[in-house]
C-alpha positions as CSV (number, residue, x, y, z in Angstrom):
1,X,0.0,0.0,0.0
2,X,2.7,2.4,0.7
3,X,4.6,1.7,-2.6
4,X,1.6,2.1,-4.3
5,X,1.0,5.5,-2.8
6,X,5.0,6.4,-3.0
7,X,4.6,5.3,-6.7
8,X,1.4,8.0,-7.0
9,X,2.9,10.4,-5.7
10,X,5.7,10.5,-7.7
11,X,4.2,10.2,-10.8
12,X,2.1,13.2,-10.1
13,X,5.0,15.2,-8.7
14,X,6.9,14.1,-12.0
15,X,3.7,15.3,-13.9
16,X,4.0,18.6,-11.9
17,X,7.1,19.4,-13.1
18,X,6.8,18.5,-16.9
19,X,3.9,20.9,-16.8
20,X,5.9,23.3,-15.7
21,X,8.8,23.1,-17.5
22,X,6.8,23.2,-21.0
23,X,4.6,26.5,-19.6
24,X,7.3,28.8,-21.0
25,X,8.3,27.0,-24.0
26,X,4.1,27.5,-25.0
27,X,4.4,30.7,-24.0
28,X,7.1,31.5,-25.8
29,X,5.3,29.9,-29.4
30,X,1.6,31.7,-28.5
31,X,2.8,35.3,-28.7
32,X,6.4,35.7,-28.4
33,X,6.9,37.6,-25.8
34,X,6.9,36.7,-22.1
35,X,3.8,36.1,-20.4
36,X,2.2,37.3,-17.2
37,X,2.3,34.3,-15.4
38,X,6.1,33.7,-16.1
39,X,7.3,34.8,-12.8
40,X,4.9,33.0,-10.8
41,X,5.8,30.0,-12.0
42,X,9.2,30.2,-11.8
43,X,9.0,30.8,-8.1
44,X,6.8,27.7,-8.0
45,X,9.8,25.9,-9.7
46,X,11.9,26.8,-7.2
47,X,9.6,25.9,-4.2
48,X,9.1,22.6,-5.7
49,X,12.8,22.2,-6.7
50,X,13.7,23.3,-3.3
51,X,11.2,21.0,-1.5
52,X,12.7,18.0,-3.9
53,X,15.6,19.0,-2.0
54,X,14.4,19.4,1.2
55,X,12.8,16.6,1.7
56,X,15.6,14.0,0.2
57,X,17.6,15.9,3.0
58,X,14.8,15.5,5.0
59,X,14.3,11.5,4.2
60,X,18.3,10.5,3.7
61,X,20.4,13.6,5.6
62,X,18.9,12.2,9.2
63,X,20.4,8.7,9.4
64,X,23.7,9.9,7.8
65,X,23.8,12.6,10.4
66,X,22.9,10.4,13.4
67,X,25.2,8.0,12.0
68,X,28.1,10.7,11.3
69,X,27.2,12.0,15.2
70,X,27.7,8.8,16.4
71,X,31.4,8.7,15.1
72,X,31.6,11.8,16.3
73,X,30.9,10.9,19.7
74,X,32.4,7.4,19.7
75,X,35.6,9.1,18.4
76,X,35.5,12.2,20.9
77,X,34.7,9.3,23.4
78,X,37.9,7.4,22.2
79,X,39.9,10.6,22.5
80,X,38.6,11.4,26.1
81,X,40.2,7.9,27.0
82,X,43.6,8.1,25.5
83,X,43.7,12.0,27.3
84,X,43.0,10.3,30.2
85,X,45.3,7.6,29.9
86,X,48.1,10.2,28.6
87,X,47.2,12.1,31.7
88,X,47.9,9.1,34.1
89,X,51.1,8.7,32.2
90,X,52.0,12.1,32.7
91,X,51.1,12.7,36.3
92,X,53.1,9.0,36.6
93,X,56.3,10.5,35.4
94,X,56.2,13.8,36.7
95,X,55.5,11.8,40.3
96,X,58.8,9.8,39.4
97,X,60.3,12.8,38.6
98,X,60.1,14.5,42.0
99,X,60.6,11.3,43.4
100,X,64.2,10.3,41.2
101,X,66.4,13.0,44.1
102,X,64.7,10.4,46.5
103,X,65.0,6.8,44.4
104,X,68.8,7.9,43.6
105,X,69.6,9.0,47.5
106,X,68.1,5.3,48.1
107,X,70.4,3.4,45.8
108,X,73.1,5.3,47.0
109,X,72.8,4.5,50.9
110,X,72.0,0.8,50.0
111,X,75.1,0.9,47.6
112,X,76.9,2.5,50.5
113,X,75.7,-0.3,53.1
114,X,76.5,-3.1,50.5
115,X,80.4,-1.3,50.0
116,X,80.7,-1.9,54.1
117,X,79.1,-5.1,54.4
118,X,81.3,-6.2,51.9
119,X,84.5,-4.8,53.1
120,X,83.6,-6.2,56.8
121,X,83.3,-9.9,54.7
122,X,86.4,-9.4,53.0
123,X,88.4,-7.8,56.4
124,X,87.0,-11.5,58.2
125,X,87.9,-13.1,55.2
126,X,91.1,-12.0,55.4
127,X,91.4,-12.2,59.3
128,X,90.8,-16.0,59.0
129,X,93.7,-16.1,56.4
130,X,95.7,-14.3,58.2
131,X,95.3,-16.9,61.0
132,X,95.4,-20.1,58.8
133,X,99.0,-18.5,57.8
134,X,99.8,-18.0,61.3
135,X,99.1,-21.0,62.9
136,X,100.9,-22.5,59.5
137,X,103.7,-21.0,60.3
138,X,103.7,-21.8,64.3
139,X,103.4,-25.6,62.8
140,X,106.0,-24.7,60.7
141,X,108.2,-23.1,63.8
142,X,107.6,-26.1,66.0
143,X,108.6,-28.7,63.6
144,X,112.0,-26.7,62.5
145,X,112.4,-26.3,66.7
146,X,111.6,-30.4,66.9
147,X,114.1,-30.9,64.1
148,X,116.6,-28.7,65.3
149,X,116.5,-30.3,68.8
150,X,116.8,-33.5,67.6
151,X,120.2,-32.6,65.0
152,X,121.1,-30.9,68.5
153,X,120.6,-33.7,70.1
154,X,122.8,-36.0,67.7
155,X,125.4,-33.8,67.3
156,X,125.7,-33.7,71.1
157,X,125.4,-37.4,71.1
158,X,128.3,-37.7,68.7
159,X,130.3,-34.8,70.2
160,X,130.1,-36.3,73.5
161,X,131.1,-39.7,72.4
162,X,134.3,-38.4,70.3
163,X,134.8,-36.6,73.6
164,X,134.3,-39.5,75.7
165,X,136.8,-41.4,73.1
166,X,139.1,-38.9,73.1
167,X,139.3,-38.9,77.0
168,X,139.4,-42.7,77.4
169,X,142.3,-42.8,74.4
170,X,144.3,-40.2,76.5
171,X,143.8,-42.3,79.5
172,X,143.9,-45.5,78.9
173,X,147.3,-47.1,78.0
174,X,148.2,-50.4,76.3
175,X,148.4,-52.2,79.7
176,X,145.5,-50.6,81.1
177,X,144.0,-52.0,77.9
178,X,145.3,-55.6,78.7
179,X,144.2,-55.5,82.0
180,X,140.2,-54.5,80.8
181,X,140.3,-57.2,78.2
182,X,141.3,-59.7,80.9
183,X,138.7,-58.6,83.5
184,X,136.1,-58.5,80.8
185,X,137.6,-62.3,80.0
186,X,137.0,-63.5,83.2
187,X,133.6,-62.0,83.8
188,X,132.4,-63.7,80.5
189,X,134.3,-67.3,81.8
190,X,132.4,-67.4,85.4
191,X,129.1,-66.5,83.7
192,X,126.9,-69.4,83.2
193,X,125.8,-71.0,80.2
C-alpha cells in the first residue's frame, strides 16, 4: 500500500514538473513575448525544486547525520580515554620525577651499606687467612724447633762420644788396655751357660 501510494505520488509530482517546464516553452510559441504568469511559475519551480531538496535531506540527511554523530561521539569518546590515559602517564612520570632526588639517594645509601658489608666480609675473610698462615707458620716453627733439637741432640750425642773417646784414648794405655780385656775375660768365663 505504501509503494503504491509512493509510486502515486511521484508520478504526479513528476507530472508537476513537466507541466511546468513546458509552460514557458508554449508561452514562448503563442505570442512571443513573455507572459504574465512567467514569474509565478518560476517561483513555483523553485519551491518545488527546493522542496525535492528538502525533503531527500529531509528522508536520507537524518540517518547519515545520526550516524556521522555517532562517530563523532564514539571518536571524541575514544579521545577522552587516550587524554585520560596520557594524563595518568604524565602525572606518573612527573611523580617519578620529584621522586628520582629520593630513588637515587636510596640506591646510594643501600650501595653504601652493601660497600661496608662487603669490606667487613672481605676484612673476616682476610682475618681467618691471616690466622690459617699464622698457625701455619707456628706448625712450621715447631717442627723446625723439633728438628733442630733432635740434630742438637745427635750432634751432642756424637760430640760427647768423640769426647768421651778422646778422653778414654788419653787415658787408657796399652796395659791398662790388657788388663780391661782380661777382667772382661774372666767375667764372660764365670758366667753361666
Amino acid at each position: 500500500m505504501k509503494r503504491l501510494r509512493h509510486a502515486i505520488l511521484v508520478a504526479i509530482a513528476a507530472c508537476g514538473l513537466l507541466l511546468l517546464a513546458t509552460h514557458p516553452v508554449f508561452a514562448a510559441e503563442e505570442g512571443g513575448g513573455e507572459s504574465p504568469l512567467t514569474p509565478y511559475f518560476q517561483w513555483i519551480n523553485f519551491a518545488i525544486v527546493a522542496g525535492a531538496i528538502a525533503w531527500v535531506l529531509i528522508k536520507k540527511a537524518p540517518p547519515v547525520f545520526a550516524a556521522r554523530a555517532t562517530q563523532i561521539a564514539s571518536a571524541i569518546e575514544e579521545a577522552g580515554k587516550v587524554k585520560a590515559q596520557a594524563d595518568a602517564q604524565r602525572r606518573d612520570a612527573e611523580q617519578r620525577l620529584a621522586n628520582l632526588a629520593a630513588e637515587i639517594e636510596q640506591l646510594r645509601e643501600a650501595a653504601r651499606r652493601d660497600a661496608a658489608a662487603e669490606v667487613q666480609r672481605i676484612y673476616a675473610a682476610a682475618k681467618v687467612e691471616a690466622e690459617k698462615i699464622h698457625a701455619a707458620a707456628r706448625m712450621e716453627v715447631d717442627a723446625a724447633a723439633r728438628g733442630a733439637r733432635i740434630e742438637l741432640r745427635a750432634l751432642a750425642t756424637r760430640l760427647s762420644i768423640e769426647r768421651a773417646e778422646a778422653v778414654l784414648r788419653s787415658e787408657i794405655t796399652p796395659a791398662a788396655e790388657d788388663g780391661m780385656f782380661a777382667t772382661f775375660l774372666g767375667e764372660l768365663a764365670g758366667r753361666p751357660n
